[in-house]
PDB file of N, CA, C and O in Angstrom:
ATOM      1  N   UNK A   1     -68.952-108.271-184.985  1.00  0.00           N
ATOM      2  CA  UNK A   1     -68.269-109.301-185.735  1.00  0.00           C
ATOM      3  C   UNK A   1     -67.675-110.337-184.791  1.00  0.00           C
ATOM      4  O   UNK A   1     -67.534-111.534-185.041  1.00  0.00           O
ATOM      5  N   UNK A   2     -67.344-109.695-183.657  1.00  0.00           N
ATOM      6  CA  UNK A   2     -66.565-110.582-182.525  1.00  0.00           C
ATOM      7  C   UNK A   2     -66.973-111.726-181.965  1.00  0.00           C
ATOM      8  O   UNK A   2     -66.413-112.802-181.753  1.00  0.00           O
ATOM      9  N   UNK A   3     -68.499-111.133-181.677  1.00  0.00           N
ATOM     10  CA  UNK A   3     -69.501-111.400-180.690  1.00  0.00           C
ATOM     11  C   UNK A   3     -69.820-112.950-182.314  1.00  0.00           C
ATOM     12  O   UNK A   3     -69.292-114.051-182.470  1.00  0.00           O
ATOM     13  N   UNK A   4     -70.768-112.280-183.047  1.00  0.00           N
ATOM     14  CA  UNK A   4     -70.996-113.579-184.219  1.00  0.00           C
ATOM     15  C   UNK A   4     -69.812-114.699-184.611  1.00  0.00           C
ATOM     16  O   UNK A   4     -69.963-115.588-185.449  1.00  0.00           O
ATOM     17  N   UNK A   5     -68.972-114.535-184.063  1.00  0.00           N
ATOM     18  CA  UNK A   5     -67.867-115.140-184.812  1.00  0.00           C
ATOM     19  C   UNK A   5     -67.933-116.479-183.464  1.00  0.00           C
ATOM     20  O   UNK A   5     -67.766-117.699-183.439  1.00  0.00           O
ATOM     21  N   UNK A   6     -68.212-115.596-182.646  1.00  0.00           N
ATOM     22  CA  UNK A   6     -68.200-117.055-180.977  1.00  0.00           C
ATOM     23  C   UNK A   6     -69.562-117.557-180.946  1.00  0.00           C
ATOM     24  O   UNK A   6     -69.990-118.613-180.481  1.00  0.00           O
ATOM     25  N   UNK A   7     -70.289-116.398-181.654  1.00  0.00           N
ATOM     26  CA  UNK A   7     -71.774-117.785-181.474  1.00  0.00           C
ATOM     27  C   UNK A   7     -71.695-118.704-182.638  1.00  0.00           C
ATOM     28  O   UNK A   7     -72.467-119.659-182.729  1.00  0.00           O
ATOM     29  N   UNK A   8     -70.594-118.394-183.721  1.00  0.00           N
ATOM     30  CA  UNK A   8     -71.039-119.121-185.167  1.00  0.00           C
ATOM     31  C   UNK A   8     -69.967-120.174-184.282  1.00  0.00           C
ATOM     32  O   UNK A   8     -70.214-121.355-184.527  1.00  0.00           O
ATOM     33  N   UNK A   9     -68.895-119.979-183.360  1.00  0.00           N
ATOM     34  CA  UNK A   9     -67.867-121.292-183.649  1.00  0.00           C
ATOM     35  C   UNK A   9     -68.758-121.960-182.179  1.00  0.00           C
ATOM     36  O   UNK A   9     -68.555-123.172-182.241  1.00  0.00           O
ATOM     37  N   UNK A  10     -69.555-121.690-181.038  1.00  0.00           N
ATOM     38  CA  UNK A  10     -70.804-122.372-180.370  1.00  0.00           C
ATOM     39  C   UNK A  10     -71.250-123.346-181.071  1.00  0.00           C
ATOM     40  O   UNK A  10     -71.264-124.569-180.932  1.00  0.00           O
ATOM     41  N   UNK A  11     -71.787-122.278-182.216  1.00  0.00           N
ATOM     42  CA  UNK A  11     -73.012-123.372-182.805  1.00  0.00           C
ATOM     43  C   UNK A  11     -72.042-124.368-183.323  1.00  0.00           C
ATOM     44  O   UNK A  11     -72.123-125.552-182.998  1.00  0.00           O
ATOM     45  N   UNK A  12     -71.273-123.987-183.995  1.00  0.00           N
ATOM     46  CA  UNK A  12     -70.408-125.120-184.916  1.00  0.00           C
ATOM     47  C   UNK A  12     -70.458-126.442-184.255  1.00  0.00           C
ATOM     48  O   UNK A  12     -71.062-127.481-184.520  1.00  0.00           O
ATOM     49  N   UNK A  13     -69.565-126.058-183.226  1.00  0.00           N
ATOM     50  CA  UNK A  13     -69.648-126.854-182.167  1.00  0.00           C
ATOM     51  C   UNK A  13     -70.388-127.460-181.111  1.00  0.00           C
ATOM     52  O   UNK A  13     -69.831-128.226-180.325  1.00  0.00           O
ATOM     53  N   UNK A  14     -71.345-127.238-181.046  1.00  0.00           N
ATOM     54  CA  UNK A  14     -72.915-128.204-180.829  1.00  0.00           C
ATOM     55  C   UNK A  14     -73.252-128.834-181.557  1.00  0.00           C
ATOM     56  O   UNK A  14     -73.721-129.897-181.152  1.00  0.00           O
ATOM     57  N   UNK A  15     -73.234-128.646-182.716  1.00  0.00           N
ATOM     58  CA  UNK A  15     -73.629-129.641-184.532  1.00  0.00           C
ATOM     59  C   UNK A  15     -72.268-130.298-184.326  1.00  0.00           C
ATOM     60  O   UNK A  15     -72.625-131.438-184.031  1.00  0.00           O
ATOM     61  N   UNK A  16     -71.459-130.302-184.307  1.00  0.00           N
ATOM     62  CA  UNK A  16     -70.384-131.361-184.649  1.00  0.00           C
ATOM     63  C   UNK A  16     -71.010-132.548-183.037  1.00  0.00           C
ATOM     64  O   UNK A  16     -71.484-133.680-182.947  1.00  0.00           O
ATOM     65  N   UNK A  17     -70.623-131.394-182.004  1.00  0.00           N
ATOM     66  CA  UNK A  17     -70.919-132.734-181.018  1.00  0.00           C
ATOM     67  C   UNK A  17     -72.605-133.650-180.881  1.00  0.00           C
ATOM     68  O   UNK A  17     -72.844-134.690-180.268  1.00  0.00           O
ATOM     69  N   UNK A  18     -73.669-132.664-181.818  1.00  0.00           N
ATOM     70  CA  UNK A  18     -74.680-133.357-181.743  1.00  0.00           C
ATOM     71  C   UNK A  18     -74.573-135.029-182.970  1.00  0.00           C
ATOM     72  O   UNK A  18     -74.795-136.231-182.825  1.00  0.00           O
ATOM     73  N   UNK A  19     -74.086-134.073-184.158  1.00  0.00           N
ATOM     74  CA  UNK A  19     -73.511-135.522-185.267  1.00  0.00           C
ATOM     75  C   UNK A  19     -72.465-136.646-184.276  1.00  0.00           C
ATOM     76  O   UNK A  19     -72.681-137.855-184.190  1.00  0.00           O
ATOM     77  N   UNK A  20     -71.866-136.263-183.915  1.00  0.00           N
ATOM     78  CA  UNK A  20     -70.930-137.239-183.686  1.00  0.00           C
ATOM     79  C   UNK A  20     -72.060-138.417-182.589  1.00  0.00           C
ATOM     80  O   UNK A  20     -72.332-139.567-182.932  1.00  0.00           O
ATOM     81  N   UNK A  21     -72.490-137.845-181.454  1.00  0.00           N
ATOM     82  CA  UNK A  21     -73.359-138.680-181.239  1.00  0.00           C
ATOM     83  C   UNK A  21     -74.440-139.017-181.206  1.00  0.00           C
ATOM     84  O   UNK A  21     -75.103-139.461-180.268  1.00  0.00           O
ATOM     85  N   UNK A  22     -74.752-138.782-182.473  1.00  0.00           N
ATOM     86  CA  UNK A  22     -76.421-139.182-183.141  1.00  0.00           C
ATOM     87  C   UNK A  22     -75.577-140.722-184.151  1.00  0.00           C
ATOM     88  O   UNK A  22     -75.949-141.825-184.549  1.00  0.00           O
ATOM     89  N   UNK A  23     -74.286-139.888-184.184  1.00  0.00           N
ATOM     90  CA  UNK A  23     -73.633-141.371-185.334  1.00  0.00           C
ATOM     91  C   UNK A  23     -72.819-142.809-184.131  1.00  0.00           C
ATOM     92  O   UNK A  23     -72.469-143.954-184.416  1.00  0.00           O
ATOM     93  N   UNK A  24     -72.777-142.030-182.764  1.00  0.00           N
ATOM     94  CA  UNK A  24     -72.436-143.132-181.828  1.00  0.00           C
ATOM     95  C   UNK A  24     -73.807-143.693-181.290  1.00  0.00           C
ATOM     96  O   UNK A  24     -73.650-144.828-180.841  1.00  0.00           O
ATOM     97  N   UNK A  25     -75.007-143.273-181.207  1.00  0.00           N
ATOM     98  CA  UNK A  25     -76.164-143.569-181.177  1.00  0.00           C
ATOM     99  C   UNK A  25     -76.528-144.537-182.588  1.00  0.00           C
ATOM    100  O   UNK A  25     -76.967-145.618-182.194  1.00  0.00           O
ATOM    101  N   UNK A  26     -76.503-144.507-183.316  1.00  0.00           N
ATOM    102  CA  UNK A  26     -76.596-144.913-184.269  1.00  0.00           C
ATOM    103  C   UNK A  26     -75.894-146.631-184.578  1.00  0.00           C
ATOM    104  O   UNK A  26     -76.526-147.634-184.909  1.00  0.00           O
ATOM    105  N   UNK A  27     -74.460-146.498-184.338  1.00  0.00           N
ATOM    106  CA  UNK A  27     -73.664-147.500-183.740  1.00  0.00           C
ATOM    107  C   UNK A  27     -74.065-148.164-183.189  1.00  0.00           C
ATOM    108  O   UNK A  27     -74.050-149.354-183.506  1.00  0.00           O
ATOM    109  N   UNK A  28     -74.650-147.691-182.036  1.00  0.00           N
ATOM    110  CA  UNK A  28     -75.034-148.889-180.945  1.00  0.00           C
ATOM    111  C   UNK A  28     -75.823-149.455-181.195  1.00  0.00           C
ATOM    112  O   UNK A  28     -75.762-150.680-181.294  1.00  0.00           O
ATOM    113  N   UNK A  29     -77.051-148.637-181.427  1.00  0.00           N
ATOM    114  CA  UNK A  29     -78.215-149.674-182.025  1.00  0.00           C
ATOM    115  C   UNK A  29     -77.825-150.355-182.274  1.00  0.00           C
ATOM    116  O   UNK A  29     -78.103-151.460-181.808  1.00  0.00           O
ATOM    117  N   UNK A  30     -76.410-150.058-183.682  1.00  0.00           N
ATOM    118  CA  UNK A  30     -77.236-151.661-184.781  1.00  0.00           C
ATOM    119  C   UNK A  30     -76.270-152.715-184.230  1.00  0.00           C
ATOM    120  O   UNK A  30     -76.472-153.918-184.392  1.00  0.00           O
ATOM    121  N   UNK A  31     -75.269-152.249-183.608  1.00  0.00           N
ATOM    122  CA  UNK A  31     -74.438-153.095-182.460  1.00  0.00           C
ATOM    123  C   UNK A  31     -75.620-154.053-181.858  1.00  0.00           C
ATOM    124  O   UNK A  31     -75.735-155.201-182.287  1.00  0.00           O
ATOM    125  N   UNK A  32     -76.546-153.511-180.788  1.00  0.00           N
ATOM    126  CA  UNK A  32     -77.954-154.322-180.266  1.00  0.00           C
ATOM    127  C   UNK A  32     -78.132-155.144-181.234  1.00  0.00           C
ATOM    128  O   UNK A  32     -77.692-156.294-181.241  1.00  0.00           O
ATOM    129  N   UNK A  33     -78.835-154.590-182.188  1.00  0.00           N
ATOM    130  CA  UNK A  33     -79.587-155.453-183.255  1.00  0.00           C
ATOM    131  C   UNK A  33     -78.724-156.364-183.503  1.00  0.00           C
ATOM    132  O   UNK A  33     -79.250-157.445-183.240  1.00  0.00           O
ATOM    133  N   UNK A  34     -77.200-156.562-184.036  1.00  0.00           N
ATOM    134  CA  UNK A  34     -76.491-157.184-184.325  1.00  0.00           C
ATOM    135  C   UNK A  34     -76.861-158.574-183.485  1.00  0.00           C
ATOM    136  O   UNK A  34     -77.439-159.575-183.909  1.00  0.00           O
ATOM    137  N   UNK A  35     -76.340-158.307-182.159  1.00  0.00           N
ATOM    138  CA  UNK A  35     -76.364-159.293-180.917  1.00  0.00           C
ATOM    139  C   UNK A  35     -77.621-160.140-180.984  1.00  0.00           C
ATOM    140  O   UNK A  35     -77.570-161.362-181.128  1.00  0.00           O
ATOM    141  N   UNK A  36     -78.953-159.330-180.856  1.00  0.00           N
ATOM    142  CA  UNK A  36     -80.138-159.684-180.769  1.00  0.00           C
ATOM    143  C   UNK A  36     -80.211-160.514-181.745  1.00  0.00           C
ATOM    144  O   UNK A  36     -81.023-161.393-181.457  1.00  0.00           O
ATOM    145  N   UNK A  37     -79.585-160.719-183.142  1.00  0.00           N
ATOM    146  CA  UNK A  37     -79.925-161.312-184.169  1.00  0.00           C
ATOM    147  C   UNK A  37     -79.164-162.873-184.145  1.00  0.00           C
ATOM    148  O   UNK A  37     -79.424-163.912-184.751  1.00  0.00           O
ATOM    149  N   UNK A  38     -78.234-162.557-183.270  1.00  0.00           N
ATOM    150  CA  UNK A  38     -77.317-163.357-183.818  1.00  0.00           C
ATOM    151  C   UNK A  38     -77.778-164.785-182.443  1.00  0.00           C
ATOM    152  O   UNK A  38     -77.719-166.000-182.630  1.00  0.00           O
ATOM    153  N   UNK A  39     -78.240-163.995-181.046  1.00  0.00           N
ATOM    154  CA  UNK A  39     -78.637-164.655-179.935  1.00  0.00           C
ATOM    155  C   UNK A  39     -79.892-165.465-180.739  1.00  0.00           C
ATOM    156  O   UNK A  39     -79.832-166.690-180.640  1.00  0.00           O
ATOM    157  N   UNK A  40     -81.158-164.848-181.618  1.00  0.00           N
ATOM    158  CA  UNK A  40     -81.934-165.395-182.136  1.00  0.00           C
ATOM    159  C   UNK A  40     -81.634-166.538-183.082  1.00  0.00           C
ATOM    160  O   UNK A  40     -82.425-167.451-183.318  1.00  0.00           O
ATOM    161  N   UNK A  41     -80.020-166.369-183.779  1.00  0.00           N
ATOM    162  CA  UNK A  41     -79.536-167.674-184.702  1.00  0.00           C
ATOM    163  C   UNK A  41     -79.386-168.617-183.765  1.00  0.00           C
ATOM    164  O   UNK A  41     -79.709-169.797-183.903  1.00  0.00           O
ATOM    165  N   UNK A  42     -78.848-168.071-182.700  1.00  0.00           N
ATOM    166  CA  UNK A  42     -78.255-169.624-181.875  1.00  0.00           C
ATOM    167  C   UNK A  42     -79.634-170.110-181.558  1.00  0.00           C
ATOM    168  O   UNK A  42     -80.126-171.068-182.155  1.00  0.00           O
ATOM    169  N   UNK A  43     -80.159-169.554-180.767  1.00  0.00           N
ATOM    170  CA  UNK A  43     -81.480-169.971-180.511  1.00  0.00           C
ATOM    171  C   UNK A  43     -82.124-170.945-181.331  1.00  0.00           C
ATOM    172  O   UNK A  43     -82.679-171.873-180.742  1.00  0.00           O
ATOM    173  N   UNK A  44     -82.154-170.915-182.456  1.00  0.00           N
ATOM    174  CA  UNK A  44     -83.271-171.615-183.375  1.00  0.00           C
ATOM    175  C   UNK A  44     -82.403-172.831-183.957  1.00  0.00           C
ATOM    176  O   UNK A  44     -82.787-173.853-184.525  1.00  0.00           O
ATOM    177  N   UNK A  45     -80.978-172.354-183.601  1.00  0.00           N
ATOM    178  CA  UNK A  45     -79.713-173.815-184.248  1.00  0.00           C
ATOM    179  C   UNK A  45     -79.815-173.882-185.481  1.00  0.00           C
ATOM    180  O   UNK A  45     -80.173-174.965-185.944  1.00  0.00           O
ATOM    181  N   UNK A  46     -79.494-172.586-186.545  1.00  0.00           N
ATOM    182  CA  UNK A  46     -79.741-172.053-187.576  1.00  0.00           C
ATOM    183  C   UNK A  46     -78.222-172.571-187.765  1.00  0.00           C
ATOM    184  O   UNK A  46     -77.508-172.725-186.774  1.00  0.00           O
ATOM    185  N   UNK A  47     -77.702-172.861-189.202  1.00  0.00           N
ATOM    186  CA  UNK A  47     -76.649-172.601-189.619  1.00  0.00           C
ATOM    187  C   UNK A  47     -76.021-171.459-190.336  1.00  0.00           C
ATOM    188  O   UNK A  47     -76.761-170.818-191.084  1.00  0.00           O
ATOM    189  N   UNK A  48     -74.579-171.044-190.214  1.00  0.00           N
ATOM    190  CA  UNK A  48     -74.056-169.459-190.415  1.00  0.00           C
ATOM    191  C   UNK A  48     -73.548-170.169-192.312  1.00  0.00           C
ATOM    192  O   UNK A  48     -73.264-171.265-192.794  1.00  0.00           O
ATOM    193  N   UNK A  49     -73.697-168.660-192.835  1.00  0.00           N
ATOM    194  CA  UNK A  49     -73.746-169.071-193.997  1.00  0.00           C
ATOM    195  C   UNK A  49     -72.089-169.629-195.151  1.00  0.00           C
ATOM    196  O   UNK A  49     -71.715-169.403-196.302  1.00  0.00           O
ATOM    197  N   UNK A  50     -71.708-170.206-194.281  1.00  0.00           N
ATOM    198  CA  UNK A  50     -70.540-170.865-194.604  1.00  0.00           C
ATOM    199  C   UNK A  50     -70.491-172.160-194.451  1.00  0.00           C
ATOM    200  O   UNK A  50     -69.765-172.888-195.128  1.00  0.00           O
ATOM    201  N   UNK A  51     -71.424-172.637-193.357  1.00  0.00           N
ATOM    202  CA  UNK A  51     -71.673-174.139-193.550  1.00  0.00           C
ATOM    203  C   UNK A  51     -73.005-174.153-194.521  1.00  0.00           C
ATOM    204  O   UNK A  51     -73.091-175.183-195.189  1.00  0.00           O
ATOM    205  N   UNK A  52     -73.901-173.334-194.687  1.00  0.00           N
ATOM    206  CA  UNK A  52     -75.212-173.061-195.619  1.00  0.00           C
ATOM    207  C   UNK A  52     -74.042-173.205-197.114  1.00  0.00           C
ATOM    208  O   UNK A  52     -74.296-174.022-197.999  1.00  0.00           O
ATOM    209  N   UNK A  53     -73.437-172.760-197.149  1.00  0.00           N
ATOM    210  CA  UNK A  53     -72.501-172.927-198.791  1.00  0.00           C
ATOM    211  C   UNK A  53     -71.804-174.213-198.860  1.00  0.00           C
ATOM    212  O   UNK A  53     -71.834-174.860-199.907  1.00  0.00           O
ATOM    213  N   UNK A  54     -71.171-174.639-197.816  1.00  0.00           N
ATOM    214  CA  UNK A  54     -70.714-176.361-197.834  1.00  0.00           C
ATOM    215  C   UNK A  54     -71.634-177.429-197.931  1.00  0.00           C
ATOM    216  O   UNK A  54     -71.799-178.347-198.734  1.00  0.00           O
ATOM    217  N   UNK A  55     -72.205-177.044-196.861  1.00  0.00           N
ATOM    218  CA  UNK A  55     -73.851-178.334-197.105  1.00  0.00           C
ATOM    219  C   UNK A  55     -74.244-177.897-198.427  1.00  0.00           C
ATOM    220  O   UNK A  55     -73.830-178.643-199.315  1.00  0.00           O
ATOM    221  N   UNK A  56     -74.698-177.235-198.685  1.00  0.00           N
ATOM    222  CA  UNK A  56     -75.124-177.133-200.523  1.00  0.00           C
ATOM    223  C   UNK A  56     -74.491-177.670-201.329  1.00  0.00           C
ATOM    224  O   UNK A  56     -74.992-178.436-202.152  1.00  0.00           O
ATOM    225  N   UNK A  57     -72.980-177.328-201.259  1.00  0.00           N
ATOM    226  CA  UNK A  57     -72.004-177.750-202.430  1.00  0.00           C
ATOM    227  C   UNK A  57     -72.052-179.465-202.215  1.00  0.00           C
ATOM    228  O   UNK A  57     -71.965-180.221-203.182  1.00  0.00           O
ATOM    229  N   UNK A  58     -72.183-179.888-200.999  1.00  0.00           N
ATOM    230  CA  UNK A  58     -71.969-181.397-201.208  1.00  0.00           C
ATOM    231  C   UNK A  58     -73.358-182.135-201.296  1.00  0.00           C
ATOM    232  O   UNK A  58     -73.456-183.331-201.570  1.00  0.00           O
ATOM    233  N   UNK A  59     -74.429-181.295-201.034  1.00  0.00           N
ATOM    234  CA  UNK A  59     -75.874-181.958-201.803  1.00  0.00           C
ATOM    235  C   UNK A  59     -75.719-181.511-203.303  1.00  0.00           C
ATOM    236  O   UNK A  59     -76.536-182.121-203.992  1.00  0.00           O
ATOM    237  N   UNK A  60     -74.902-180.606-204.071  1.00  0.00           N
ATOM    238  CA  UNK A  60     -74.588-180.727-205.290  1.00  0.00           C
ATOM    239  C   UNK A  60     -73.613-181.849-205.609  1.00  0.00           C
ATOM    240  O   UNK A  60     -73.623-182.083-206.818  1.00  0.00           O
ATOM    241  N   UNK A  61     -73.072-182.346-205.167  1.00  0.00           N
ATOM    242  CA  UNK A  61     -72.520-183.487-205.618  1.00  0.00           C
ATOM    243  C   UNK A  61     -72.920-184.806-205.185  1.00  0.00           C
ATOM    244  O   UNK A  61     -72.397-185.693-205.860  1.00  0.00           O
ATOM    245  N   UNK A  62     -73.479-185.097-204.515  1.00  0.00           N
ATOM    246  CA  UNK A  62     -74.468-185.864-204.048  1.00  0.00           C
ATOM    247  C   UNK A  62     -75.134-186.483-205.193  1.00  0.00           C
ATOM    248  O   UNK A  62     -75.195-187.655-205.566  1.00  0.00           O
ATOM    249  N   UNK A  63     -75.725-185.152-205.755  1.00  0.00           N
ATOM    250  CA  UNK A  63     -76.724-185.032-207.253  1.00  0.00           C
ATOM    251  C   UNK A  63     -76.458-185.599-207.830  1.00  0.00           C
ATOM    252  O   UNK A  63     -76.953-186.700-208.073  1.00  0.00           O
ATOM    253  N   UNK A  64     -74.980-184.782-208.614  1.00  0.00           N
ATOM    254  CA  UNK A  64     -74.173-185.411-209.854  1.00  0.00           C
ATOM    255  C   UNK A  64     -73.815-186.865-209.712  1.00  0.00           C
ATOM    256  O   UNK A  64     -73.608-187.571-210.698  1.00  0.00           O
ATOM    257  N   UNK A  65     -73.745-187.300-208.492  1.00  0.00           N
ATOM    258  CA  UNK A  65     -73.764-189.046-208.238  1.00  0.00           C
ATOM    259  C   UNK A  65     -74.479-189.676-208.771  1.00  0.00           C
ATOM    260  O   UNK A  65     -74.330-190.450-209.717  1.00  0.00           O
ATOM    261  N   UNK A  66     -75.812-189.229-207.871  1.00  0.00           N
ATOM    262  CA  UNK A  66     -76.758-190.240-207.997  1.00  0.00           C
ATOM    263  C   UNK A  66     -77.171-189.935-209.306  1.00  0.00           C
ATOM    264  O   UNK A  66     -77.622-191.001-209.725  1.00  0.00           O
ATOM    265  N   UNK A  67     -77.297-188.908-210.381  1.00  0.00           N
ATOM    266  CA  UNK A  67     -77.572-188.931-211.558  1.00  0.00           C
ATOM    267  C   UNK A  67     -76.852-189.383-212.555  1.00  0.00           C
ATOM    268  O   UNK A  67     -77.398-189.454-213.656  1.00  0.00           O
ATOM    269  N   UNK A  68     -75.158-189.883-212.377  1.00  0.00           N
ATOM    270  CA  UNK A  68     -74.628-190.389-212.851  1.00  0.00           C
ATOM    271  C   UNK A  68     -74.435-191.844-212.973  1.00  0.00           C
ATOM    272  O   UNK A  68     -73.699-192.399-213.789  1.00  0.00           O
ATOM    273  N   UNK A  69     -75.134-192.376-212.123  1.00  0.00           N
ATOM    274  CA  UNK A  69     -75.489-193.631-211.791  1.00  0.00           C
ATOM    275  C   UNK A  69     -76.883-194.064-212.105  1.00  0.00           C
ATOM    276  O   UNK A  69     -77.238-195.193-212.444  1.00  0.00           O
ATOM    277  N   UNK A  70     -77.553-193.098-211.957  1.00  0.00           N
ATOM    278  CA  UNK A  70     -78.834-193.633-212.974  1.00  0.00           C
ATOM    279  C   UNK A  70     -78.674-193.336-214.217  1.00  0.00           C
ATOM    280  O   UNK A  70     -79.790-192.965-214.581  1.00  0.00           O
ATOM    281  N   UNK A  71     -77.872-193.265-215.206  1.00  0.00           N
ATOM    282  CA  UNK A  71     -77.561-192.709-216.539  1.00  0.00           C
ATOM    283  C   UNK A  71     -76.890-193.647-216.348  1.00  0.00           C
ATOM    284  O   UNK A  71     -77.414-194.448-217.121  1.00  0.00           O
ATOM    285  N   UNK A  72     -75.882-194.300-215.755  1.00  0.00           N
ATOM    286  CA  UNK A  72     -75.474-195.394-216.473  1.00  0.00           C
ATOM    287  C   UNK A  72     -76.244-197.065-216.216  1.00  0.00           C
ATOM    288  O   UNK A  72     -76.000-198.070-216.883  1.00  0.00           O
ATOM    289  N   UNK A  73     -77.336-196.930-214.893  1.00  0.00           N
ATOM    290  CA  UNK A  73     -77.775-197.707-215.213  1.00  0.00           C
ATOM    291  C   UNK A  73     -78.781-197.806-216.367  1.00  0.00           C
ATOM    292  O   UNK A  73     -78.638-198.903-216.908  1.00  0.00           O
ATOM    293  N   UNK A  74     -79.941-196.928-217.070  1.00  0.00           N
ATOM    294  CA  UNK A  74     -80.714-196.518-218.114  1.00  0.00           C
ATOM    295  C   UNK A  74     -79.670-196.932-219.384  1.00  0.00           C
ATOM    296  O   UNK A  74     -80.173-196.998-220.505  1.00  0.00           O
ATOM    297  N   UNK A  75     -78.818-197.096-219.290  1.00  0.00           N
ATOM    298  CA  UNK A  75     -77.510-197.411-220.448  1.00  0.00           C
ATOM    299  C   UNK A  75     -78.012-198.631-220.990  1.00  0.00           C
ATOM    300  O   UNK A  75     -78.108-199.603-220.241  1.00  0.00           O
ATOM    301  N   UNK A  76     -78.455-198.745-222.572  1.00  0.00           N
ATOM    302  CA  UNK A  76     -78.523-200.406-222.580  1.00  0.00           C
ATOM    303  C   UNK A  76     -77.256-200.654-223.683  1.00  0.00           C
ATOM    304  O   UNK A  76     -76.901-200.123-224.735  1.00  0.00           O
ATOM    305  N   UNK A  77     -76.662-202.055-222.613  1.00  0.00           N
ATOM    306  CA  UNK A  77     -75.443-202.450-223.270  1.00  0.00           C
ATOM    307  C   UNK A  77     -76.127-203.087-224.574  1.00  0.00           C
ATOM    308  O   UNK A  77     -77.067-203.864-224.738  1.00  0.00           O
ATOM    309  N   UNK A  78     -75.209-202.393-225.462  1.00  0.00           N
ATOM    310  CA  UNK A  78     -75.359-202.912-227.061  1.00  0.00           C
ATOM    311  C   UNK A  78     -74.493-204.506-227.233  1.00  0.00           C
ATOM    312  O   UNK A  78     -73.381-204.717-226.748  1.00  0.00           O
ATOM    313  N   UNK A  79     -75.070-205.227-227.805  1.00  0.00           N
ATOM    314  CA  UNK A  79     -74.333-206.617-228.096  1.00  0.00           C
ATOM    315  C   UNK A  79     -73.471-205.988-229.474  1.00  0.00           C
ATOM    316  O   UNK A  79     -73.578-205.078-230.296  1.00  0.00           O
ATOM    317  N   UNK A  80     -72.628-207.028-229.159  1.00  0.00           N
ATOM    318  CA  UNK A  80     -71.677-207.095-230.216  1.00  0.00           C
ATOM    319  C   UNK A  80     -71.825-208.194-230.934  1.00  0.00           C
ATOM    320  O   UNK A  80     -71.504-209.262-230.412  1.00  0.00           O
ATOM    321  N   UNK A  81     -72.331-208.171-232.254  1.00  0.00           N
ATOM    322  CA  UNK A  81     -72.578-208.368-233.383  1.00  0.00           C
ATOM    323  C   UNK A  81     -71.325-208.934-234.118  1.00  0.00           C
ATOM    324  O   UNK A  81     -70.373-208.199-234.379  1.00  0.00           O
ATOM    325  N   UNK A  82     -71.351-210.666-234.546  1.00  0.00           N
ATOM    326  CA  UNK A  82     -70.231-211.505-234.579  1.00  0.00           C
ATOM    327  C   UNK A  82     -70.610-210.897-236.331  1.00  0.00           C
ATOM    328  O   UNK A  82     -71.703-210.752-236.879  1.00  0.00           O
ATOM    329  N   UNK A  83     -68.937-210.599-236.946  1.00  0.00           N
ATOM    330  CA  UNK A  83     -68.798-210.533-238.221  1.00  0.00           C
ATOM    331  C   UNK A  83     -68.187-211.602-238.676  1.00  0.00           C
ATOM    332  O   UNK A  83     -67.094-211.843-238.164  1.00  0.00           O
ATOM    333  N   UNK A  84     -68.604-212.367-239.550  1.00  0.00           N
ATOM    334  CA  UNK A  84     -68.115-213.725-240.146  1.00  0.00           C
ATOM    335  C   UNK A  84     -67.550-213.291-241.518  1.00  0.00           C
ATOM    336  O   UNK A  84     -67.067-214.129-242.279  1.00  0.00           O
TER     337      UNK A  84
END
């Protein structure tokens, strides 16, 4: 019982220290990948998606301009009609 009880708390303890760094292995990678991805944004002079949501919002209004201005030019002024 003695003897099983030190190989069960061994093993225990090889599985905990193998998880722990299969999950710090794991980390790093995507740490790499992270970097790698982000060296590839600068690279290409990509925009981060916070100016991607501002530039949008103001080519949405942009829109509503210029469509508001062709709607009122398409407008035909009605004459006013003299009542005698």
């Amino acid at each position: 019982m003695r003897n099983s009880k030190f190989v069960l708390e061994k093993f225990a303890s090889l599985l905990e220290k193998g998880l722990v760094s299969s999950k710090d292995i794991g980390n790093e990678i995507m740490n790499i990948l992270k970097s790698k991805r982000d060296e590839i944004v600068f690279r290409m002079k990509l925009t981060s998606k916070d100016e991607f949501e501002i530039l949008s919002k103001r080519v949405e209004n942009l829109e509503k301009k210029i469509n508001f201005k062709r709607s009122k030019k398409n407008q035909k002024k009605v004459k006013k009609s003299k009542i005698k």
